[in-house]
Structure formats: C-alpha cells, structure tokens
TORNU-308582 format. One record per residue: residue number from 1; residue in one letter; x, y negated, z negated of N, C-alpha, C in turn. Coordinates in steps of 0.001 Angstrom, whole numbers, plus 500000, padded with zeros to 6 digits. Each point is the difference from the previous one (the first is absolute). Layout:
N
{NUM,"A",{X,Y,Z},{X,Y,Z},{X,Y,Z}}
...
//
This chain:
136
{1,"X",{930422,404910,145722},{499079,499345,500911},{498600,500140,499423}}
{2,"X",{499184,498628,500047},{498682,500385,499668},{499241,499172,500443}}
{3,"X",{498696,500675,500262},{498569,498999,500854},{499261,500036,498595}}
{4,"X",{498900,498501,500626},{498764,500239,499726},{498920,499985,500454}}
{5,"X",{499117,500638,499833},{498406,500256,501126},{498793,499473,499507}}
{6,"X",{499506,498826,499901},{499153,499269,499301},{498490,500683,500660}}
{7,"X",{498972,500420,499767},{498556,499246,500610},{499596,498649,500308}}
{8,"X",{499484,499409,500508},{499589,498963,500598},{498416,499753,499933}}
{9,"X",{498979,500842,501264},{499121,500074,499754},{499592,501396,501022}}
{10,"X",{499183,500613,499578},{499330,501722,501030},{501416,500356,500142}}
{11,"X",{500603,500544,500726},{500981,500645,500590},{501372,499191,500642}}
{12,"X",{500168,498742,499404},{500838,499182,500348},{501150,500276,498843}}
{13,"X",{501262,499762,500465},{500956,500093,499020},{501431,499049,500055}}
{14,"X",{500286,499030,498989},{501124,499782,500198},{501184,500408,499394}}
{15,"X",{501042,500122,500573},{501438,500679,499943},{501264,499059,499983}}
{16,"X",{500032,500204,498986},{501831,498905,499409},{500901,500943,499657}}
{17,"X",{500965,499652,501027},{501440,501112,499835},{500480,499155,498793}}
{18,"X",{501345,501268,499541},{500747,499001,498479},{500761,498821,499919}}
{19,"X",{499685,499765,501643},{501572,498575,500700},{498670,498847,499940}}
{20,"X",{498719,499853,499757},{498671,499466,500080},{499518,499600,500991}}
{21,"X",{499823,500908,501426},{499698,499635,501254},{498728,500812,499934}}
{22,"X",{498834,499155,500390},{498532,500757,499545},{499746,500203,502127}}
{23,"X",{498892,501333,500084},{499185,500104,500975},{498620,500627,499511}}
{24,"X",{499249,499758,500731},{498618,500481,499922},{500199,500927,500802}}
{25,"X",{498970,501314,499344},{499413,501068,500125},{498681,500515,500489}}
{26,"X",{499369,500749,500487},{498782,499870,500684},{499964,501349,500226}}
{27,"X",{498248,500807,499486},{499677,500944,500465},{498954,500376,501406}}
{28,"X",{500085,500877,500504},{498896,499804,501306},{498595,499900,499555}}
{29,"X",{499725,499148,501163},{498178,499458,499797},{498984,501472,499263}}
{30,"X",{500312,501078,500832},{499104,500725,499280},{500327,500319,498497}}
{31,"X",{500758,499762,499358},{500781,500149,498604},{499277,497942,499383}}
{32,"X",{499567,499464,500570},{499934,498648,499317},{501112,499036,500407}}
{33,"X",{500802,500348,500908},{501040,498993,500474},{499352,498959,500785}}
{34,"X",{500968,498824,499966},{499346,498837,500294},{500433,499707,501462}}
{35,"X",{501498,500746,500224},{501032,499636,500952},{500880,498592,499265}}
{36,"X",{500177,499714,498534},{500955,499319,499547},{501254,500009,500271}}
{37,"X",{500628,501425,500176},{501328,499950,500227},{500486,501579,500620}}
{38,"X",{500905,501071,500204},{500573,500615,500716},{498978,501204,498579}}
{39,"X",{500455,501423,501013},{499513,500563,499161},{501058,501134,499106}}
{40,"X",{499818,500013,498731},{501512,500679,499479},{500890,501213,500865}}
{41,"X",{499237,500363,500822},{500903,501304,500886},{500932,499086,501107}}
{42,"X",{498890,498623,500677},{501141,499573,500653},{500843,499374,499616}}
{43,"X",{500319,499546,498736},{501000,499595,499318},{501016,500795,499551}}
{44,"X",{499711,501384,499742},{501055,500971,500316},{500678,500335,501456}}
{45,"X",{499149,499487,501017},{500888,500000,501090},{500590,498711,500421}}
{46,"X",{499514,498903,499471},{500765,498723,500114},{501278,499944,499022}}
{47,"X",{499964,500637,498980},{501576,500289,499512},{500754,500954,500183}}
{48,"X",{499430,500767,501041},{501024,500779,500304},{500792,499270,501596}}
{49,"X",{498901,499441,500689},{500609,499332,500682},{501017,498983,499690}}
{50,"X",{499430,499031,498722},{501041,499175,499826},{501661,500464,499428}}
{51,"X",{499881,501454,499384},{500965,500539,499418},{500929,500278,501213}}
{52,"X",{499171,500979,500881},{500976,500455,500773},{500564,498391,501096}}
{53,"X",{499039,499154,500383},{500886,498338,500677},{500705,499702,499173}}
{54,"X",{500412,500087,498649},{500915,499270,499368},{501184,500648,500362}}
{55,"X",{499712,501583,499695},{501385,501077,500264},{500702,499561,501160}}
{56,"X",{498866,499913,500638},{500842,500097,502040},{500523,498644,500109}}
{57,"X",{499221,498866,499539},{500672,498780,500006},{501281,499531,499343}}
{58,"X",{500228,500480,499227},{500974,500091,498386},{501516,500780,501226}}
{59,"X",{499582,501148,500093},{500872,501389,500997},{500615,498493,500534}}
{60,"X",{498961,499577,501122},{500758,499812,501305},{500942,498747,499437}}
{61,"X",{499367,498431,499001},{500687,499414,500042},{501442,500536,499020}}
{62,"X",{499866,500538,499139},{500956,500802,499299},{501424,499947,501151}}
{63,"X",{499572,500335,500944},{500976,500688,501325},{500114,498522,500689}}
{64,"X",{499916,499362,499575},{500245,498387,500524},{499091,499957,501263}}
{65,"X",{499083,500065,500303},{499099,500253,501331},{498700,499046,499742}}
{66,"X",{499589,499094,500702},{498845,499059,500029},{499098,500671,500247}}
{67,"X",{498976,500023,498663},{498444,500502,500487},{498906,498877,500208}}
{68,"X",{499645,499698,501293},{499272,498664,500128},{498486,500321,499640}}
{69,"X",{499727,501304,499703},{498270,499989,499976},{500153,501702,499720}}
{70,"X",{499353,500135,499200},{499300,501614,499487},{498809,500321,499818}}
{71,"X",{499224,500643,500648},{498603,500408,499668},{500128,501569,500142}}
{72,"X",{499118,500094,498971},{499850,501873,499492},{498280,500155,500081}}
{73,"X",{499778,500829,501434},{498290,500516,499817},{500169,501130,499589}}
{74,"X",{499164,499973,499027},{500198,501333,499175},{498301,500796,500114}}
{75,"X",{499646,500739,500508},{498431,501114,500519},{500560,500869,498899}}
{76,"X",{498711,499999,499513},{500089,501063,499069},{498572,501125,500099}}
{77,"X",{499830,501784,500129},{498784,500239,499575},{499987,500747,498906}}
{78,"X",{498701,500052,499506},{499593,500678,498682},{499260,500993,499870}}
{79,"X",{500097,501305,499133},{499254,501050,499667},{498517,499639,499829}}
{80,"X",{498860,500943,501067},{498720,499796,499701},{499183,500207,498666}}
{81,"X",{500832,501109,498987},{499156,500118,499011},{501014,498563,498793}}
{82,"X",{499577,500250,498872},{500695,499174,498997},{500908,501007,499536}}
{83,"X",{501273,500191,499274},{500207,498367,500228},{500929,499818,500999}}
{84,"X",{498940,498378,500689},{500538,500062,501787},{501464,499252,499788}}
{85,"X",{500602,501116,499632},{501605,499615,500204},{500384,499933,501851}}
{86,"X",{501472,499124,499941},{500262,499706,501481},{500296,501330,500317}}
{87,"X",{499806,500097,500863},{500708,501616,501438},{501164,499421,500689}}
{88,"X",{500012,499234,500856},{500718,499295,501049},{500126,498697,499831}}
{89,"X",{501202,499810,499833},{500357,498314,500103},{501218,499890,500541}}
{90,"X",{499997,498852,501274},{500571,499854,501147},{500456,498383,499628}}
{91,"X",{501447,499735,500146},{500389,498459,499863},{500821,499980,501062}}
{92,"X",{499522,498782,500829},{500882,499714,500928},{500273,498666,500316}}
{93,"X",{501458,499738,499978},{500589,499009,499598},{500291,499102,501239}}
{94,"X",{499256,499058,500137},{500811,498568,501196},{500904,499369,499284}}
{95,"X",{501368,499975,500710},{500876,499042,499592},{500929,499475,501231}}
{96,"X",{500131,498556,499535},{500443,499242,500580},{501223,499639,499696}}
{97,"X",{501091,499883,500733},{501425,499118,499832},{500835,499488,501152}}
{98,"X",{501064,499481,500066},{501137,499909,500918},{500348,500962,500077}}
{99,"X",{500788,501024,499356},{500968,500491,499940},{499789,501534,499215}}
{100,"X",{498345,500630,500487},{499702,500853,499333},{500368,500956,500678}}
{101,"X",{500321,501572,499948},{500519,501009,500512},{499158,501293,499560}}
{102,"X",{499366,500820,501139},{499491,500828,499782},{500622,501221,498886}}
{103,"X",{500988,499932,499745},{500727,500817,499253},{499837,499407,498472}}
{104,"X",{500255,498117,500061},{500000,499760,498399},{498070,500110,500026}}
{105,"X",{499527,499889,500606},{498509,499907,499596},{499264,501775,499193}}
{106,"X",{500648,500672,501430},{499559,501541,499410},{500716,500382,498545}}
{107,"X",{501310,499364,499757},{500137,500773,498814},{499644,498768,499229}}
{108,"X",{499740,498828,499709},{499002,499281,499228},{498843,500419,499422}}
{109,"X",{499364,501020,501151},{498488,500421,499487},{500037,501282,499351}}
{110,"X",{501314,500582,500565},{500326,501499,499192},{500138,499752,498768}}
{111,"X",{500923,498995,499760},{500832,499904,498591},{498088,499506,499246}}
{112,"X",{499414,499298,500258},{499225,499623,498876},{498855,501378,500286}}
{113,"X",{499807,500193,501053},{498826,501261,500129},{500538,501447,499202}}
{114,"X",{501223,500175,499370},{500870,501075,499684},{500805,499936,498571}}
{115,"X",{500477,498547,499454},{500808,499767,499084},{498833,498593,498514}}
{116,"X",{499870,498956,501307},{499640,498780,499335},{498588,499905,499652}}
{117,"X",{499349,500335,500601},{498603,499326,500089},{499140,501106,498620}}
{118,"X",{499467,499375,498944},{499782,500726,499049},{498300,500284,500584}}
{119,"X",{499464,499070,500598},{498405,499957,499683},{500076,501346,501680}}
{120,"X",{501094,499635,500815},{499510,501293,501585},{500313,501605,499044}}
{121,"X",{501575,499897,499346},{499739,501202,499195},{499015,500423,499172}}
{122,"X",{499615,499223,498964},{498917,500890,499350},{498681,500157,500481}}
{123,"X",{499654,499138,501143},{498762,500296,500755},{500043,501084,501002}}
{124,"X",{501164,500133,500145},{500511,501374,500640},{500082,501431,499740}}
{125,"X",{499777,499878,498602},{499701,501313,499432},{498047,500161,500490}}
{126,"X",{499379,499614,499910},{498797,500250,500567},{499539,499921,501138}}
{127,"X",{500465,499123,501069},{499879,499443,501131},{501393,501150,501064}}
{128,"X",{499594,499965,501444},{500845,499797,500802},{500280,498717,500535}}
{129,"X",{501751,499249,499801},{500156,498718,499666},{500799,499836,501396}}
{130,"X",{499844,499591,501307},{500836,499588,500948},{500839,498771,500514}}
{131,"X",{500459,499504,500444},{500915,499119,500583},{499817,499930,501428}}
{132,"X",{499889,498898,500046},{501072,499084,501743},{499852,498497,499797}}
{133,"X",{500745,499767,501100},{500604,498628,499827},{500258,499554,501487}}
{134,"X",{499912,498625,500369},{500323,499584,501034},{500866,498550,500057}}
{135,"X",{500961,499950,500717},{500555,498844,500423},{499111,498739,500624}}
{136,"X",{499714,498826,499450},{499128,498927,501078},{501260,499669,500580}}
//
C-alpha cells in the first residue's frame, strides 16, 4: 500500500492513495490553513470509521441480512501536550435493515471492533477505543 502527500500552497496538502483516489489536506488557520480540506487527524478518524462500516456491513450481509443504511459517528479526544495522540475514541454505529437482529448487529461490531478492523486496532493501542450500535 502506498500514498502520496503533495504541497499545494502554506499548509495545504494533496493525498493520492496507490488505487489514484486524491483528497485534500488542510492545516488549522493558526498553522496557515486555509480550511481547504479535513485536517490529517480527522482523516485518521474518518478511516477508521470507514474501516470499521465496511467490517459491520460486510459481517451482516455475509449472514445474508439487508443493510439499508450505515452511519458510524465516530468522537474522538486528544492528549493536551504533543504529541496530541487520541485518548478516547467512541464509534457508534446507526444501522438500518428489515431483518436486522440485535444479536447479528452486536456480534457484527465485536467481530470488526476485536478481529477485522485494522485502523480501530492499531489506534487502539494508544487510544481507549469503544463501541455501540443501534437498530433504526
């Protein structure tokens, strides 16, 4: 797997994964940020969110079960001194189906919060990393 992290202009950055899907990068205003694009920490929590929705989505249809809608809010906080690594990060999962079951949902979020999800494990070694989930 490999990125690349271009400059742009002051504190702007763009980012091309090795599959060539580019996003912009952005540091905070007091750093020279413009507000161009997300800022690299929340992009570590936007892939961990997306890692762990794929797991739970993947789980449930795996098990032949309709997932009509998934959203993962993922709160995260961070250490006051540098480096402000996460402390606490909390994902909690809305999902929607016919035919969803509190039982296939909880072990959906186990199996990727425990086995699958590479970006909740290794952010987990620094962080306290939690779970929940709700039925719509």
């Amino acid at each position: 797997m490999k990125a690349t992290v271009e400059l742009q202009q002051n504190v702007n950055f763009k980012a091309t994964s090795g599959t060539g899907h580019s996003v912009m990068m952005d540091g905070p205003p007091d750093f020279g940020g413009e507000n161009l694009g997300a800022r690299p920490m929340e992009f570590l929590l936007m892939g961990m969110g997306g890692c762990a929705s794929f797991d739970v989505v993947h789980i449930l249809r795996k098990r032949r079960l309709q997932v009509d809608s998934c959203v993962a809010d993922v709160e995260a906080e961070r250490a006051d001194t540098d480096p402000k690594v996460f402390t606490k990060i909390h994902l909690h999962f809305k999902v929607s189906g016919p035919d969803l079951t509190e039982k296939a949902v909880a072990k959906a979020v186990e199996l990727s919060a425990e086995k699958y999800c590479s970006a909740s494990i290794m952010l987990g070694k620094t962080a306290d990393v939690t779970h929940s989930y709700e039925i719509l």
